[in-house]
C-alpha positions as CSV (number, residue, x, y, z in Angstrom):
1,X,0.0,0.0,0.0
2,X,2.9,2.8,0.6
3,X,3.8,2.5,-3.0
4,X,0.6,2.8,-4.1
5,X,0.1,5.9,-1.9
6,X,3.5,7.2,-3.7
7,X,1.9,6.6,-6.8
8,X,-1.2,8.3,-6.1
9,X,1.1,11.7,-4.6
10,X,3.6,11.2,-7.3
11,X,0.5,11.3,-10.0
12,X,-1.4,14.0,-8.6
13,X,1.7,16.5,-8.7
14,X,2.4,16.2,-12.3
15,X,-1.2,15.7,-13.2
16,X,-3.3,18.4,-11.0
17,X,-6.0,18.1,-12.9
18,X,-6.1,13.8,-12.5
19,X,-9.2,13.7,-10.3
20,X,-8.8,10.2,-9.1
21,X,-5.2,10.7,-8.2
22,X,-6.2,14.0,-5.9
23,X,-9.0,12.1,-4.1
24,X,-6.3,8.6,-3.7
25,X,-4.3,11.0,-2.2
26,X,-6.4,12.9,0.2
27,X,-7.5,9.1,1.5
28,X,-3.9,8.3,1.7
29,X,-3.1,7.3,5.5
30,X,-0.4,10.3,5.6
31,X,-3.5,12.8,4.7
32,X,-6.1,10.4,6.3
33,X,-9.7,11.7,5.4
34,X,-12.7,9.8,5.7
35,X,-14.9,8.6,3.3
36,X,-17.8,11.2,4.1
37,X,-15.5,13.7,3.8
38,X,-14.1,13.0,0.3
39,X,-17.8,12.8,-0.8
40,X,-18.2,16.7,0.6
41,X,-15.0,18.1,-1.5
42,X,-15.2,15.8,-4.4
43,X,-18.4,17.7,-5.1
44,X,-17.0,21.1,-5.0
45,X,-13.9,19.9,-7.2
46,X,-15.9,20.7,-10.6
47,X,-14.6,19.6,-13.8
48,X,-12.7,22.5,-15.4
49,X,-10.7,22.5,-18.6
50,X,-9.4,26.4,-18.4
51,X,-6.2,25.4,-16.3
52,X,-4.6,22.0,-15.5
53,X,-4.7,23.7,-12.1
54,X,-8.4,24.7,-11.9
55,X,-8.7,21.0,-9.1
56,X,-5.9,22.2,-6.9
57,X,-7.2,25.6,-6.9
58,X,-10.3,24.4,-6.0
59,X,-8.5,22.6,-3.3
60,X,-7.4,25.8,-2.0
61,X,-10.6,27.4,-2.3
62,X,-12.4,24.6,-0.2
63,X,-14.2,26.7,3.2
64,X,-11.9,24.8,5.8
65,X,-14.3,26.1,8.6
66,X,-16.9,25.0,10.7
67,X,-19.7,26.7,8.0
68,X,-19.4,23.2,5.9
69,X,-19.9,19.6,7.1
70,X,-16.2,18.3,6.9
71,X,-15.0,16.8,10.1
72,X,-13.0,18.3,12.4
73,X,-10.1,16.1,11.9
74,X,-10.6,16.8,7.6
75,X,-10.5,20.8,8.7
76,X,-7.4,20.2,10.6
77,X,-6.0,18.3,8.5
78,X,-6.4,20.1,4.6
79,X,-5.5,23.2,6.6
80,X,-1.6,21.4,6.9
81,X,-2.1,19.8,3.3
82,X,-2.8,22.0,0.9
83,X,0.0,24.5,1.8
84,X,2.4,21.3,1.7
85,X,1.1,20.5,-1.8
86,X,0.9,24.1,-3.2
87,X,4.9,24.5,-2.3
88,X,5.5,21.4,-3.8
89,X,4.0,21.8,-7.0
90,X,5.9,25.0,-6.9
91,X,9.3,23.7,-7.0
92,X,8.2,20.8,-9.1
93,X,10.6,21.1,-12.4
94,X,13.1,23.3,-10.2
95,X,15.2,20.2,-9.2
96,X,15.1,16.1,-9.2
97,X,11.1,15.2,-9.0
98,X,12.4,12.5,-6.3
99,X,13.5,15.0,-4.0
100,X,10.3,17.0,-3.9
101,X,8.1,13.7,-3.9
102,X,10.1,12.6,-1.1
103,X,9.9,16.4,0.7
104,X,6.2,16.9,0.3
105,X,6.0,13.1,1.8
106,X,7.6,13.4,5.0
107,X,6.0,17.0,5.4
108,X,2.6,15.4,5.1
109,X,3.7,13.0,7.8
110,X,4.2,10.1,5.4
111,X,6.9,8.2,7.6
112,X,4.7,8.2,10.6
113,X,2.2,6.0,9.1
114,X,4.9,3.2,8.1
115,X,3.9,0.0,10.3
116,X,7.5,-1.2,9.8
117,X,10.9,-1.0,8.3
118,X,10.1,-3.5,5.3
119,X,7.4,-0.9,4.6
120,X,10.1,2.1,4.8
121,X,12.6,-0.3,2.3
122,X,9.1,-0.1,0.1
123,X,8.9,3.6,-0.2
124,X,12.9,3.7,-0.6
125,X,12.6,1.5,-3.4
126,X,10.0,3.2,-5.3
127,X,11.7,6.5,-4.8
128,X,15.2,5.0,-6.3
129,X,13.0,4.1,-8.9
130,X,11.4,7.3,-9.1
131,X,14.8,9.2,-9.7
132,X,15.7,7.0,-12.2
133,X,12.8,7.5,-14.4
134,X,12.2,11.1,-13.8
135,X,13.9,13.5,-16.9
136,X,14.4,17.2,-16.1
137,X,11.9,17.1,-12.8
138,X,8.9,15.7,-14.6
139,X,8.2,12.0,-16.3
140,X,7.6,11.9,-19.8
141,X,6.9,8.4,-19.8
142,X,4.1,7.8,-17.3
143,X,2.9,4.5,-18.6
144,X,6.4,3.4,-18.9
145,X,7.0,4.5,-15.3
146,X,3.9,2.5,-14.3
147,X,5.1,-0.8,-15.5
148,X,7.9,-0.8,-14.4
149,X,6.4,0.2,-10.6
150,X,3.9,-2.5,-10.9
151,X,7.1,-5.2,-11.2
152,X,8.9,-3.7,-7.8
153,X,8.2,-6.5,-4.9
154,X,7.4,-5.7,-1.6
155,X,9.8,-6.2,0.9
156,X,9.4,-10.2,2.4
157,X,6.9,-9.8,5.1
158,X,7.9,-11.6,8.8
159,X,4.2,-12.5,9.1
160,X,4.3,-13.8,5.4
161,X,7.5,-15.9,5.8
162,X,7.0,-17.0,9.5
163,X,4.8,-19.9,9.5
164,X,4.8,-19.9,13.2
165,X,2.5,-16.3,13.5
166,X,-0.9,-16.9,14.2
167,X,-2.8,-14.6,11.3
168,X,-6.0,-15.0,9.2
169,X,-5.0,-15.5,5.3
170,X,-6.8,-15.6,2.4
171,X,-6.5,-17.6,-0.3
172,X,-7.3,-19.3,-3.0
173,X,-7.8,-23.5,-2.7
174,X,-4.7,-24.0,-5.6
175,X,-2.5,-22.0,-3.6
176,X,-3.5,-23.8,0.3
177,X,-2.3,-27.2,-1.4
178,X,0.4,-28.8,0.6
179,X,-0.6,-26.2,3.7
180,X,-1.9,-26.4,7.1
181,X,-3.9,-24.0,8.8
182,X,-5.8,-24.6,12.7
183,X,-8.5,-23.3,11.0
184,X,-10.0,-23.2,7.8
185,X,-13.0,-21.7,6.3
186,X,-15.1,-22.4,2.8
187,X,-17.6,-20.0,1.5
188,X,-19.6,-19.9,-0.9
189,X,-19.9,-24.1,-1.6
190,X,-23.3,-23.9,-3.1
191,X,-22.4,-21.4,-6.3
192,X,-21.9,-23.0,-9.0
193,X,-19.3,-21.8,-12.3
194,X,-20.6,-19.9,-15.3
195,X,-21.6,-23.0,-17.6
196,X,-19.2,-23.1,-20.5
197,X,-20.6,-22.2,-24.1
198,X,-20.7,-26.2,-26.2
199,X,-17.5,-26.6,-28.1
200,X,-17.9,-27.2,-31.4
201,X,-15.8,-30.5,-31.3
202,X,-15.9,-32.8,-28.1
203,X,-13.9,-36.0,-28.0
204,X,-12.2,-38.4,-25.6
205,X,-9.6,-41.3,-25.8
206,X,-10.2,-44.3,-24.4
207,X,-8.7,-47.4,-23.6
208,X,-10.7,-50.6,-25.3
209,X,-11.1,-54.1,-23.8
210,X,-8.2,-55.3,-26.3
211,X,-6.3,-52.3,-24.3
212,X,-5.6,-50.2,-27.2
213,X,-6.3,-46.6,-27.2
214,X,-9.2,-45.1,-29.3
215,X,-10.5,-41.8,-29.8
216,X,-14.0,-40.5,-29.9
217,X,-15.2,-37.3,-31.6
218,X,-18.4,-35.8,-32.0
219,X,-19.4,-32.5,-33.7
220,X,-21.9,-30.2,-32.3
221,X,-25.2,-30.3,-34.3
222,X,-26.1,-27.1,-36.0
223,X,-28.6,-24.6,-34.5
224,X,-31.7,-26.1,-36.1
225,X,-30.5,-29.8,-35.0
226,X,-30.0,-31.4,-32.1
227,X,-26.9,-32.9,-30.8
228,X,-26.1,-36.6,-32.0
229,X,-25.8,-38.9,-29.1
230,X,-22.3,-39.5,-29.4
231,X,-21.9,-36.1,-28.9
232,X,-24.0,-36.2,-25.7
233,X,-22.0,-39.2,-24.6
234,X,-19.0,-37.0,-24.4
235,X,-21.6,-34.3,-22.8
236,X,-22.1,-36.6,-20.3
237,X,-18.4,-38.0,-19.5
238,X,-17.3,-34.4,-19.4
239,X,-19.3,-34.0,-16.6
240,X,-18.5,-36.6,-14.2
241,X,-15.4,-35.9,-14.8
242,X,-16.3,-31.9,-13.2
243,X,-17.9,-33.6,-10.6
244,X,-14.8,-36.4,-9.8
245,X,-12.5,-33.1,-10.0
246,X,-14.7,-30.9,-7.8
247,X,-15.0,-33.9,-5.1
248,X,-11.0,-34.0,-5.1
249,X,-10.9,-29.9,-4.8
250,X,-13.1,-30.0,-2.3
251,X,-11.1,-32.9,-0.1
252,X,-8.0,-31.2,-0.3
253,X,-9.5,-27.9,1.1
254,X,-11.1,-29.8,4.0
255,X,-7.8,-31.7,4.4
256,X,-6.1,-28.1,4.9
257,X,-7.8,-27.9,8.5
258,X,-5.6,-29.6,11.4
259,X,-8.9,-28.3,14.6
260,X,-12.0,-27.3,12.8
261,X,-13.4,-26.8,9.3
262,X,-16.3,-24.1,8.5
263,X,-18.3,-24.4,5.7
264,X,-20.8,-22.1,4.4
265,X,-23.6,-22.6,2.2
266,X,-26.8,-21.4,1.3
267,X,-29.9,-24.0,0.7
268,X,-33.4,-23.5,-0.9
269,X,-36.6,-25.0,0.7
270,X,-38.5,-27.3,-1.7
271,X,-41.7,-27.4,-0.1
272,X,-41.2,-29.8,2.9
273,X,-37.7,-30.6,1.6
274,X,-34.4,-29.1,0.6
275,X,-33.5,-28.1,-3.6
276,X,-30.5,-29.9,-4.4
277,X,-27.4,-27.8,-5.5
278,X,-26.0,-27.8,-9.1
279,X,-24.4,-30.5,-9.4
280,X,-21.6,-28.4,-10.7
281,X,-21.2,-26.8,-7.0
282,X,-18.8,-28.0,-4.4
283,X,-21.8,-28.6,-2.1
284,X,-23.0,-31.4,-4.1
285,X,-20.5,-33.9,-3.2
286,X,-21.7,-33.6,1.0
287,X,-25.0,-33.2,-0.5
288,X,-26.2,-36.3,0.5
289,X,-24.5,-36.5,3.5
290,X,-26.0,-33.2,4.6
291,X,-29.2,-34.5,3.6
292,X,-29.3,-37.5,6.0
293,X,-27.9,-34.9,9.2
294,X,-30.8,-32.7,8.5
295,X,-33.5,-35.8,8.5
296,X,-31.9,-37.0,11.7
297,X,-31.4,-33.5,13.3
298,X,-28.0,-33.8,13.7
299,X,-27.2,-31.0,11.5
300,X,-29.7,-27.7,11.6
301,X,-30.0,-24.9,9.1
302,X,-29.9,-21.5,10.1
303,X,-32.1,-18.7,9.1
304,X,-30.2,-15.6,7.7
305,X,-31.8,-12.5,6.2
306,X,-30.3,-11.9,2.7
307,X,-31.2,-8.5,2.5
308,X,-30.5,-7.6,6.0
309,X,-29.2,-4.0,6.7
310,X,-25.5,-3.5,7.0
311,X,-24.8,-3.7,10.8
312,X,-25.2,-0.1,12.6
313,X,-21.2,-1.0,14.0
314,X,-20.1,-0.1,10.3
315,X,-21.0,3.1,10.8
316,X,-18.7,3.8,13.4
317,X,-15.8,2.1,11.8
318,X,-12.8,4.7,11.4
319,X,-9.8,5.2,9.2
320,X,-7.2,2.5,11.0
321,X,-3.6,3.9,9.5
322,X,-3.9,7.6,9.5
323,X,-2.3,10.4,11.8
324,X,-3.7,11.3,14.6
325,X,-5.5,15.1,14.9
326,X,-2.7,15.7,17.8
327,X,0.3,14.7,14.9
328,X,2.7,17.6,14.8
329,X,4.1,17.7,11.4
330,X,7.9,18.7,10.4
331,X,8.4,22.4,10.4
332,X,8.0,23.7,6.3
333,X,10.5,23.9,4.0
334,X,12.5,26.5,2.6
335,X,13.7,26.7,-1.1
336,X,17.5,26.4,0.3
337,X,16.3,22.8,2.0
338,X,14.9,21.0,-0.8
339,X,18.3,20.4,-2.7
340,X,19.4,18.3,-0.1
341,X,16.2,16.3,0.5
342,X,17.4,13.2,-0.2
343,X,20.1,13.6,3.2
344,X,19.6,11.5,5.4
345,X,17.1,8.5,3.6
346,X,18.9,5.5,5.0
347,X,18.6,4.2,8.1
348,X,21.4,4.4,10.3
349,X,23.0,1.1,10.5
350,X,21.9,0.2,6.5
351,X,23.1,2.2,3.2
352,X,22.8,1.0,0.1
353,X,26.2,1.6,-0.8
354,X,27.4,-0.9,1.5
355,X,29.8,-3.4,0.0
356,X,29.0,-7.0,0.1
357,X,30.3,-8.1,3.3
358,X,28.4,-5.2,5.0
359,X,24.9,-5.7,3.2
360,X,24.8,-8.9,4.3
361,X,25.3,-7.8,7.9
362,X,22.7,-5.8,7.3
363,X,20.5,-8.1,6.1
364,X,21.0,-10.8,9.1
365,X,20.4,-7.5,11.5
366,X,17.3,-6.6,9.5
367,X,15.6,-10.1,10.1
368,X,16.8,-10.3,13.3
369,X,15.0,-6.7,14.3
370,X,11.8,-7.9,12.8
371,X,11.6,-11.1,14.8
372,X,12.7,-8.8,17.6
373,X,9.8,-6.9,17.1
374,X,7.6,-9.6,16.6
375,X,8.2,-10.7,20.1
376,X,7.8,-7.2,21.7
377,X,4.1,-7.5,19.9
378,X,3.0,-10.9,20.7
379,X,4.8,-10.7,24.2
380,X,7.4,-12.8,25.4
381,X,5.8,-15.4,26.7
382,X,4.4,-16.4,23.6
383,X,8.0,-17.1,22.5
384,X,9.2,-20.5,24.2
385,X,12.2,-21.7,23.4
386,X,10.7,-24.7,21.5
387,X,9.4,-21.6,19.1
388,X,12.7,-19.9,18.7
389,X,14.3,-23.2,17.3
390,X,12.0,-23.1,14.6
391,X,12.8,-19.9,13.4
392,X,16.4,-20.4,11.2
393,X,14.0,-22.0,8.5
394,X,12.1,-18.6,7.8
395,X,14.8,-16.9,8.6
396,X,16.8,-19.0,6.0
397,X,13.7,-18.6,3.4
398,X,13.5,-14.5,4.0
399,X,17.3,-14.2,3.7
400,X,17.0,-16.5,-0.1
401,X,14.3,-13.9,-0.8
402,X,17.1,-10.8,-0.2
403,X,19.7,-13.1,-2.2
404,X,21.6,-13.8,1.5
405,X,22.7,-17.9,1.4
406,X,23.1,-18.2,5.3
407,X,25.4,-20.1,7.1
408,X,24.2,-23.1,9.8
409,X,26.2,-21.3,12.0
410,X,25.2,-17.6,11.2
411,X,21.1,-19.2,12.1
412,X,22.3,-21.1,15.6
413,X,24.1,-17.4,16.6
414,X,21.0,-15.4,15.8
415,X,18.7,-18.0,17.6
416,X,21.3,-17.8,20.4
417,X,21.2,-14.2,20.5
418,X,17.3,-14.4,21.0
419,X,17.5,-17.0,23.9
420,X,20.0,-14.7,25.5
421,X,17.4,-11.4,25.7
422,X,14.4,-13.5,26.4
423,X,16.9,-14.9,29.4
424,X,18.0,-11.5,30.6
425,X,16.2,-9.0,33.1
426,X,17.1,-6.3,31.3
427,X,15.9,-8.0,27.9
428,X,12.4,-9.2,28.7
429,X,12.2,-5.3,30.4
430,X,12.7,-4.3,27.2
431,X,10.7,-6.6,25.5
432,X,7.5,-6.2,27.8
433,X,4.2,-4.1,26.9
434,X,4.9,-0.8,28.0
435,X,3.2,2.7,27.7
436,X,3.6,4.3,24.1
437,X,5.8,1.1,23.1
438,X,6.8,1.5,19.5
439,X,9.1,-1.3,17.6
440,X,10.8,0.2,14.4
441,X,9.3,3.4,14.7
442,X,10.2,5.5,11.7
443,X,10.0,9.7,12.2
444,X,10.3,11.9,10.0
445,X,12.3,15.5,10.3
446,X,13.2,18.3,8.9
447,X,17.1,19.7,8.9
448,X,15.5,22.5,11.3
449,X,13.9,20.4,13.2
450,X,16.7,17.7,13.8
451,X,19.3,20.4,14.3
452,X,21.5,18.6,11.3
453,X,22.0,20.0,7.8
454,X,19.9,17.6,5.8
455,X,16.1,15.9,6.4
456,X,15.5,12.5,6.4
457,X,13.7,9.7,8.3
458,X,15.2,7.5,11.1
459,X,13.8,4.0,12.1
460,X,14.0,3.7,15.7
461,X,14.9,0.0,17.0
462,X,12.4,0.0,20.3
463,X,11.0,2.9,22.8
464,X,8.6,3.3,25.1
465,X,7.5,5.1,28.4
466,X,8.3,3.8,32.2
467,X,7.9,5.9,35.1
468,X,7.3,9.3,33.2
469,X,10.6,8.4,31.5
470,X,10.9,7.6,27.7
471,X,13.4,5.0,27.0
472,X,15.0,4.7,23.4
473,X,16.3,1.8,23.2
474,X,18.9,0.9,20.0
475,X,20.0,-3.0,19.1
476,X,23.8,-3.7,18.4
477,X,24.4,-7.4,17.3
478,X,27.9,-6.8,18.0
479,X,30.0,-8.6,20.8
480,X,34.0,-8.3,21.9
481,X,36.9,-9.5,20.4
482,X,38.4,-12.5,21.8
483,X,40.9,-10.2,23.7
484,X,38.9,-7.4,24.1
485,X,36.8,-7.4,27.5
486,X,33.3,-6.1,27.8
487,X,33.8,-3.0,29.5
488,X,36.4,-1.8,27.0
489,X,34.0,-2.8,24.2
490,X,31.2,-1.1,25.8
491,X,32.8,2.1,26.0
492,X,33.6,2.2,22.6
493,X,30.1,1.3,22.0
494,X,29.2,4.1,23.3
495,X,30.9,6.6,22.0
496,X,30.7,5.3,18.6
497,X,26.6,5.5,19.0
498,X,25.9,8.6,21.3
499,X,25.4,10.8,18.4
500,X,23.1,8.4,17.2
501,X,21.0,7.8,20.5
502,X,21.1,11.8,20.7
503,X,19.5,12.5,17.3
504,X,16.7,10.4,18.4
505,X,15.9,12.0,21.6
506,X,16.4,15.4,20.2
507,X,13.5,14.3,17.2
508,X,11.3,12.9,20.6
509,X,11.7,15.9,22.7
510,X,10.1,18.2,19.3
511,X,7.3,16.0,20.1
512,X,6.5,16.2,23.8
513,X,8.2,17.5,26.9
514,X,8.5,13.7,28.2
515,X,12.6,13.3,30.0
516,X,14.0,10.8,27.8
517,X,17.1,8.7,28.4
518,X,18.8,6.0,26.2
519,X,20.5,3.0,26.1
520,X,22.5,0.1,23.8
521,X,21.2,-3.4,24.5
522,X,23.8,-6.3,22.6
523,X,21.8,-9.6,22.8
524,X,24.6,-11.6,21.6
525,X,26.6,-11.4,24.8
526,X,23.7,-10.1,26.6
527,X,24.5,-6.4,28.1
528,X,22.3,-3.5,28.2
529,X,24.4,-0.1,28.6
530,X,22.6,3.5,29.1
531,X,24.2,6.1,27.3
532,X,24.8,9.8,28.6
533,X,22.2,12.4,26.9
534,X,22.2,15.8,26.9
């Protein structure tokens, strides 16, 4: 979704008049408005072909007060947008398109909305490929551009490659084969397929009682004839053989459940009995199964309005990934800030200008902070040890998916490293639910705002608030030299990183008045060390 949202922002800026892109964008979570309120200014948006601008002047001309039904949060919010976008689409052509796409997004709040770090790698991505597209500021190729953003992959998933998190997925039956699930659920078993159009030709090889192969064909009859009964033979084979291949669909679906199976249906009264489904459906190989429960009353039906009303909780369903009214957005740019936009994009301990060796550290560390986080979510007591030794084979699976080959030895030393924090005081501290806990929180700045000379967006490893204290805490899968002994290697731990730990409390402390303190935690040896802040 991020780089669908970059798409949208991306589109709307070098096509102001593109309807659809404006309202993708104003739904986007970094802009966040609701569904009712899109309704309200996409009727004051008229069509005008006088100026590709006439839709983000309109924009500007929406009344932004209390006289018109927006929400409060869509007042708020459009009264922080539109000045964004308006500066934006003022330097577009003035510099590299990426920089201002990139600007205008972490103005609007865009890395505040990032659920992870593999969702930040997304957005990075699309950017690089932005840049490299882009001619002069603008993109002269749009369709071109688009084809080649459809074939980016997202960034392996932990909950994708970790077979071991509980989640709800949805698929279809072809791609479940070979899978287990505790539970699965069927819908829909009664429908039936579109029946096919008659081909003009049907035929069939068989096998005789001599055992030689022979072929049957039949041609369809014309429109004023009807079919020959060789051809309604084959009509006939054809389908058992649907119903023989939706019997074995259906079993290995069932077979996908290892507790309970749900299956939905929907039956017809036939006067005192039930109307058979289409033989065609899935339902019809239980059929007479289901048949005998419901004589014996060991199966029931249940009644179920068709054309109930939605339920009155929909209405109160809100916008899950937007900022919230209280978000306090970077300060604005100046003209003399854009030309270094791109500053500070990677995150501190990844580049990607590392050389080999070092991208594949990175890699290892950037699996090992998602499972990290994965455990502060769940909680670690939903993380025995039995748990952690299942782990090396999706690690192994998301590091092939990154082009990493990992080393037996590389996987025991990460798993090890786990045990250790989950074993350590000061790990399962860190690890436990805490007020305002955050895992891979990403924040945006601006150079004024993070007292540096460039902008950027920093991926904090885990922080939270104890004891009217915010903690930021950063993750070093590091450990001493055979001769080296841990309090020599911690001090140079820490002045290596103080800088680091510092930028992040100074971006913190632009965003409440919370004391904040900071620490190192290595869970390869394990040690926890606080670090001085100013």
């Amino acid at each position: 979704m991020p780089v669908m949202d970059m798409l949208s922002l991306t589109r709307a800026l070098l096509s102001p008049a593109d309807r659809i892109a404006w309202l993708s964008v104003l739904r986007a979570p970094f802009c966040g408005l609701g569904l009712d309120d899109l309704v309200i200014i996409s009727s004051t948006l008229e069509v005008s072909g006088k100026t590709p601008l006439a839709l983000l002047h309109q924009l500007q001309a929406v009344d932004y007060t209390e006289n018109n039904n927006l929400s409060p949060y869509a007042r708020h919010r459009l009264k922080h947008i539109i000045p964004c976008i308006h500066y934006a689409w003022q330097m577009r052509g003035k510099g590299c398109l990426r920089n201002v796409i990139e600007h205008l997004w972490i103005q609007l709040g865009g890395p505040s909305t990032l659920r992870d770090s593999a969702e930040l790698d997304d957005v990075r991505c699309f950017l690089d490929l932005l840049e490299h597209w882009q001619v002069a500021g603008t993109l002269p190729d749009w369709e071109s551009f688009q084809q080649a953003a459809d074939k980016l992959f997202a960034t392996p998933n932990r909950g994708d490659m970790d077979a071991t998190t509980p989640s709800i997925q949805i698929m279809t039956i072809h791609k479940a084969k070979g899978l287990e699930f505790d539970h699965v659920l069927l819908p829909g078993l009664s429908r039936s397929p579109k029946s096919p159009d008659k081909p003009l030709l049907r035929w069939q090889q068989t096998i005789t009682q001599q055992g030689e192969s022979s072929l049957i064909m039949a041609p369809l009859g014309a429109h004023d004839e009807e079919d020959d009964s060789i051809y309604g033979y084959l009509k006939h084979e054809a389908a058992i053989k649907t119903q023989l291949e939706n019997t074995r669909v259906l079993y290995v679906a069932a077979t996908r459940a290892v507790s309970k199976l749900y299956l939905f249906a929907q039956v017809t009264e036939k006067g005192s009995d039930w109307q058979a489904p289409a033989k065609t459906s899935l339902l019809s190989s239980l059929w007479q199964t289901i048949v005998t429960g419901l004589d014996d009353n060991s199966l029931s039906v249940i009644q179920v309005e068709a054309n109930s009303a939605p339920s009155e909780r929909r209405s109160g369903l809100h916008h899950k990934r937007r900022l919230p009214i209280t978000f306090c957005p970077p300060q604005a740019p100046t003209l003399t800030l854009l030309t270094g936009v791109e500053g500070n994009r990677k995150r501190e301990q990844h580049s990607h200008q590392l050389s080999d060796d070092n991208a594949r550290l990175a890699h290892l560390g950037t699996i090992m902070h998602r499972t990290i986080k994965q455990i502060a979510t769940e909680g670690p007591s939903s993380w025995p040890e039995q748990r952690l030794n299942k782990m090396p084979v999706s690690w192994r699976a998301q590091l092939k998916e990154l082009g990493v080959l990992v080393s037996e030895q590389e996987l025991a030393s990460m798993r090890q490293a786990l045990i250790n924090m989950l074993n350590d005081d000061d790990g399962l501290w860190i690890l436990q639910p805490h007020t305002q806990a955050h895992s891979e929180q990403a924040l945006g700045y601006s150079a004024a705002v993070a007292g540096c000379r460039d902008g950027g967006v920093s991926v904090i490893d885990r922080t939270f608030v104890t004891d009217g204290v915010r903690w930021i805490i950063d993750y070093k899968f590091s450990a001493p030299n055979a001769d080296q002994s841990v309090a020599v290697f911690s001090t140079r731990q820490t002045t290596t990183y103080q800088a680091q730990l510092q930028h992040y409390a100074n971006l913190y402390r632009q965003i409440d008045t919370t004391p904040v303190r900071g620490a190192l935690y290595f869970p390869q040896i394990p040690l926890f060390v606080e670090v001085s802040l100013d």
